[in-house]
N, C-alpha and C positions, 0 to 999 in steps of 0.2 A: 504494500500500500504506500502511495509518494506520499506523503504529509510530514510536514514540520509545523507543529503547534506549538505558538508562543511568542514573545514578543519580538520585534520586528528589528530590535538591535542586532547587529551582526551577520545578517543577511546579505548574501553577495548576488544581486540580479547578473544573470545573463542576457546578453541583448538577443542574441541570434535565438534561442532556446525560447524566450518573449514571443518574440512575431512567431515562430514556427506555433506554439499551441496557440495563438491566438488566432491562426488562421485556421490551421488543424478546427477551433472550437467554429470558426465562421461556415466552413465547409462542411462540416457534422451536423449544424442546425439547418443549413441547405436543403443536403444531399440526404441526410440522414435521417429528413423528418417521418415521426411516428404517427400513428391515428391518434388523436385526444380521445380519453376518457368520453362516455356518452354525458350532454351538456346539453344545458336551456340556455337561450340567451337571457343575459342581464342589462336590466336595465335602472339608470337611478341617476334622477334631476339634482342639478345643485342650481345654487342661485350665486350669479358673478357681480360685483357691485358697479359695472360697467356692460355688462351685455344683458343679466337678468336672466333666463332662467341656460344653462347649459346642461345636456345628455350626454352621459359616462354610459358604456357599456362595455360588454364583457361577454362570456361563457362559465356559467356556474356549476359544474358538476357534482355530485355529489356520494358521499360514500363513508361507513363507517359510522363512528362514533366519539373519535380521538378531536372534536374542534374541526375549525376551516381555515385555512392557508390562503390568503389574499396573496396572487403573487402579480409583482410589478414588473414589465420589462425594462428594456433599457430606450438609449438614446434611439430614435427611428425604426424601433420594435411595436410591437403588436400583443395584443393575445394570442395570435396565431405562431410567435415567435415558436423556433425551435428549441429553444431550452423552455419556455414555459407551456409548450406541450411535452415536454420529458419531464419535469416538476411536476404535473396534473398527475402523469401516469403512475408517478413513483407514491404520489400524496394519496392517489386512490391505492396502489396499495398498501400503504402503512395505515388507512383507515383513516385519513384524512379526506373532508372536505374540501375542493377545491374553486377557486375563483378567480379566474387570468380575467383582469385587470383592462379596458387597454384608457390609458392614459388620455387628458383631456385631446382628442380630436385625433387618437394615434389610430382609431378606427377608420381612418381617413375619409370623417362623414364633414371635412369640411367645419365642424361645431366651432374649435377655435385652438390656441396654442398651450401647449402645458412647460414648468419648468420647473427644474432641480429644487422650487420649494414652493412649489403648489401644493401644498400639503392638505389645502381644504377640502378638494374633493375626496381626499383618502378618508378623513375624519367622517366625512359625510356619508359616505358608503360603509363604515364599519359601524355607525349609527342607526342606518336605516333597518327598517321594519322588515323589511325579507331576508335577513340576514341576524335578526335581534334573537331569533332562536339557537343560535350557537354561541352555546356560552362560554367558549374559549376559543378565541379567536389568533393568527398571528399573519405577521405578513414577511413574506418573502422577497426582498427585489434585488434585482440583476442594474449593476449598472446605475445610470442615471436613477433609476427606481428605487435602488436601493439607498443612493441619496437619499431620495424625497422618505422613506420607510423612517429611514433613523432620524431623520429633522422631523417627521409626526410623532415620534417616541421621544422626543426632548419638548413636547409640548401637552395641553390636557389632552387625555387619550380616554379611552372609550373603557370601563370597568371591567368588559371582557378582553381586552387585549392585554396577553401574556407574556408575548415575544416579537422582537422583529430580528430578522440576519438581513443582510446586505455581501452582495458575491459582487466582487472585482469592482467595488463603489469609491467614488471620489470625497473627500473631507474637504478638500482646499477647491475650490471649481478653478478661480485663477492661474494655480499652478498645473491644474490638472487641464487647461486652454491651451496654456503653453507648450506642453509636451504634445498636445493633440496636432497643434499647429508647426514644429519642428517637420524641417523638410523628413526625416526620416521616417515621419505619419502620412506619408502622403498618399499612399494607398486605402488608409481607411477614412482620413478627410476628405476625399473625391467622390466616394461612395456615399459615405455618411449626412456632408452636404446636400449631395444629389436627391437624396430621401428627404431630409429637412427642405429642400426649395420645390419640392412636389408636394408636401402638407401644408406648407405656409399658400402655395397656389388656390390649392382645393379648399382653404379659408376664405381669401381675397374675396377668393367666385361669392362668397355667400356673406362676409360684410365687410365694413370698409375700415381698411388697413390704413395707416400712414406712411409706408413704404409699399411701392409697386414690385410683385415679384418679380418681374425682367430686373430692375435692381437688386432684388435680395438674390439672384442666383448669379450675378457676380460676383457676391462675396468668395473672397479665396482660404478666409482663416473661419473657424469656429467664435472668435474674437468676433470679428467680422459681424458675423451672419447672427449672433447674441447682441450686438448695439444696436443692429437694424431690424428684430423682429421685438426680441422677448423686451429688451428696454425699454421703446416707445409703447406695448402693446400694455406691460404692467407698470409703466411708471418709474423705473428704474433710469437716473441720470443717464447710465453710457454699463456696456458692458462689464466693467469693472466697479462701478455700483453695484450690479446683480449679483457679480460674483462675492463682493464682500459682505453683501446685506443677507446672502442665502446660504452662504459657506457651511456646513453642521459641523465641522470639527472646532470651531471654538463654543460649541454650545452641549459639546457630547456629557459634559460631564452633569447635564442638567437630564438626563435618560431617566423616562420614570419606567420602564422594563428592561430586563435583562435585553441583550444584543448582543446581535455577533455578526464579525464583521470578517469575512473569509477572505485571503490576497494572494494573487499570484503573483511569486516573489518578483520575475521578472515580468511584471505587467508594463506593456511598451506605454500604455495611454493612461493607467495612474501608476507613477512611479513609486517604488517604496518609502524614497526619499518626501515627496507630497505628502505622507502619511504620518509621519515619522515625528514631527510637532505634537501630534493631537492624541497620538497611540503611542506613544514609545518614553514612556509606560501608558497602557491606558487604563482611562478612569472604570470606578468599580464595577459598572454594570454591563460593560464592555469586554466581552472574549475577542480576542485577534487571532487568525487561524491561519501563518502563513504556510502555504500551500508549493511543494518545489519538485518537482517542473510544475510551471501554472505563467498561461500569460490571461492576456484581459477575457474573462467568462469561454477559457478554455482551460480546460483541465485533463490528466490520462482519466482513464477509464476505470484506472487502479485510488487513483486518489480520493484523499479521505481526512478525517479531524482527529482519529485513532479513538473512532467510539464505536462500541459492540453492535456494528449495523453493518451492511452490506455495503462494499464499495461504490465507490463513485459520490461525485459532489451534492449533487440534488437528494441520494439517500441518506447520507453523513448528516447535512443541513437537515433533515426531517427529521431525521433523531432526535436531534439536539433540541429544538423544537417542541418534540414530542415530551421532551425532560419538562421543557418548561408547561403545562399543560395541567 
C-alpha cells in the first residue's frame, strides 16, 4: 500500500512522478469511467442576494444505513466526474448514502458561477428537507470542492454534519494560481481554461455579465480568467482580493469537525510547499494524509491512509469517514 501518513515536514516532491499520476488520474477518470450507482436527480433552490432565487443539482443515490457522503468535484468537474462516480460506487458499498454534488452552474445549465468559497449553497443543501432525514451527514470534495468542504466546516455547520476530507485541495488559492499558471502547467491551464470559458459562455447566454466571453476566453492565466469573471461577478476588488478574502488555510484552525485533508506529495498544481504554512503542524481537528506517489487527485490503485479498509483512495477516505459517524 503507497501511503505516508503524517505531517508534511520532510517530504521531498518529485516533479516528473507529479505530472505522470496526475495525468495517469486525468486519463482513469476518462477512459476508465464506471456506471454510477442507481440515482434520482436532485434538486434544491438557494437564494443569491444579487440574482434571487438559483438551482443546484445533483444525482442522489442511495444505500445502507452508515449516513450520506455529499461529494464535491473539483475545478470544471461535474457530478458526472470520474472520480465522483468511483466515490458513489465505493460509498454505496460501504453503506453509504450518496450525493454528487454539481457545483453552482457546473451542471452546465447556464444558472450562474461558483467559487472556492461559495460555501452557501453547501450549507443550504445539507439543511434542506430531503436530505434532513440523514442524520449523519459528511462531505467529501476533490479539488477546488474540497476547498469550498473545509471553508463550510470552519463556519456554523449543520448538527448533523460529522466530517468533511478534502483530496488534493488548495489552503492558499494565490499561491496555488501561481503554480497553476507557471509555464510548466500549461497543459492543464489550456484544458482547464477551455472548460471554465465554455461555462462562463452558457451563463452570458442567460444573464448579463460585465465581461463579454470573446474576452474572458483570452485570458491566458487562471489569475487572468479569476479578475474577469469571479471578481466583478461577486464583488471581489481584483483576483487577488478573492484569493485572500476566501483563502481556508488561515481560518483552518477555527474547524468545528474533525477533517482531513489527503496530499499528493508531488502534486504539480498545489505544491506541498503552499500547504506547508497552514499544516505543518496542523491544527487539532485536522488529519494530513500525505500520500507518495500521488500527484493532483491521482493516486496508485494501491494507495491508502494505512487504515483497516481496502485499498485505494476513495475506500481509505470512507473509512475514515465512517470512524467519524
Amino acid at each position: 500500500m503507497a501511503t505516508a501518513v503524517g505531517p508534511l515536514a520532510g517530504r521531498r516532491p518529485r516533479l516528473l512522478s507529479g505530472h505522470f499520476w496526475t495525468l495517469a488520474g486525468y486519463l482513469r477518470n476518462q477512459l476508465g469511467r464506471q456506471r454510477a450507482p442507481a440515482s434520482k436527480r436532485f434538486e434544491q433552490p438557494v437564494q443569491d442576494p444579487r440574482l434571487g432565487e438559483v438551482r443546484l443539482s445533483g444525482r442522489l443515490s442511495e444505500a445502507g444505513d452508515r449516513g450520506l457522503v455529499v461529494v464535491l468535484h473539483g475545478i470544471a468537474g461535474s457530478c458526472d466526474s470520474g472520480y465522483a462516480v468511483r466515490v458513489a460506487r465505493a460509498a454505496h458499498r460501504a453503506g453509504f448514502s450518496c450525493l454528487r454534488l454539481n457545483m453552482r452552474g457546473s451542471d452546465r445549465s447556464g444558472e450562474d458561477l461558483f467559487h472556492a468559497g461559495l460555501t452557501e449553497d453547501l450549507h443550504a443543501v445539507l439543511s434542506c428537507r430531503e436530505l434532513s432525514r440523514f442524520r449523519s451527514q459528511h462531505v467529501l470534495g476533490y479539488s477546488l470542492g474540497g476547498h469550498v468542504a473545509l471553508r463550510a466546516a470552519t463556519q456554523e455547520v449543520s448538527p448533523r454534519l460529522r466530517s468533511v476530507a478534502a483530496i488534493s485541495s488548495p489552503l492558499d488559492l494565490s499561491a496555488c494560481a501561481t503554480a497553476f499558471d507557471r509555464p510548466a502547467s500549461w497543459v492543464y491551464r489550456r484544458r482547464i481554461l477551455a472548460e471554465l470559458s465554455g461555462l462562463y459562455r452558457r451563463v452570458a447566454a442567460r444573464r448579463r455579465l460585465s465581461v463579454s466571453p470573446d474576452r474572458v476566453e483570452m485570458a491566458r492565466s487562471l489569475r487572468e480568467f479569476d479578475g474577469l469573471t469571479v471578481a466583478p461577478r461577486f464583488g471581489f476588488d481584483d483576483a487577488e482580493d478573492y484569493y485572500r478574502r476566501m483563502s481556508v488555510g488561515p481560518r483552518l484552525a477555527s474547524l468545528r469537525v474533525p477533517a482531513l485533508l489527503v496530499v499528493g506529495v508531488s502534486d504539480p498544481l498545489v505544491p506541498l510547499a503552499t500547504l506547508a504554512p497552514y499544516a505543518s503542524p496542523p491544527p487539532a481537528a485536522l488529519q494530513v494524509a500525505c500520500v507518495d506517489p500521488g500527484g493532483h487527485v491521482g493516486f496508485p490503485a494501491t494507495a491508502g491512509l494505512g487504515l483497516d479498509a481496502p485499498s485505494g483512495i476513495e475506500r481509505q477516505v470512507l473509512a475514515w469517514l465512517a470512524t467519524r459517524s
